[in-house]
C-alpha positions, 0 to 999 in steps of 0.5 A: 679179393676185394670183395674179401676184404670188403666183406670183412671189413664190414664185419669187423665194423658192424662188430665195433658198431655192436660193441658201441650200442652194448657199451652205451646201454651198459653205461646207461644201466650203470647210470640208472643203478648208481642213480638208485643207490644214490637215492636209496642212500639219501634216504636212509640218512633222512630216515635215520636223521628223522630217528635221530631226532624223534630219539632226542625230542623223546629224551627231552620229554622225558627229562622235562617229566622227571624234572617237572615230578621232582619239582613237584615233590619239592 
C-alpha cells in the first residue's frame, strides 16, 4: 500500500513539475513576442514620424518655391 501511494505521489509531483518547466517557456515565449511587437511598433511610429516629417519638409519647399516664383513675377 505504501508503495502505492509513493508511486503516485510522485507521478503527480513529476506531473506539477512537467506543469512548472511548460508554464516558464510559455512565459518566456509570450515575453519574447511581446518584446517583438513592442519593437515592431516603436518602429513603425519612427517610420512614420520620419514620413511625417519628410511630408512637411516637402510641403515647406514647395511653398518657399511658389512664394520665391511669385515674388519674381512681382
Amino acid at each position: 500500500m505504501l508503495d502505492k501511494e509513493r508511486a503516485l505521489w510522485m507521478g503527480k509531483f513529476q506531473f506539477l513539475e512537467q506543469q512548472r518547466d511548460q508554464s516558464k517557456a510559455d512565459l518566456e515565449e509570450l515575453q519574447k513576442k511581446f518584446q517583438q511587437s513592442l519593437e515592431l511598433q516603436q518602429k513603425m511610429h519612427f517610420d512614420n514620424k520620419t514620413n511625417v516629417e519628410m511630408t512637411h519638409s516637402q510641403m515647406i519647399q514647395q511653398l518657399k518655391g511658389n512664394y520665391e516664383q511669385r515674388m519674381k513675377e512681382q
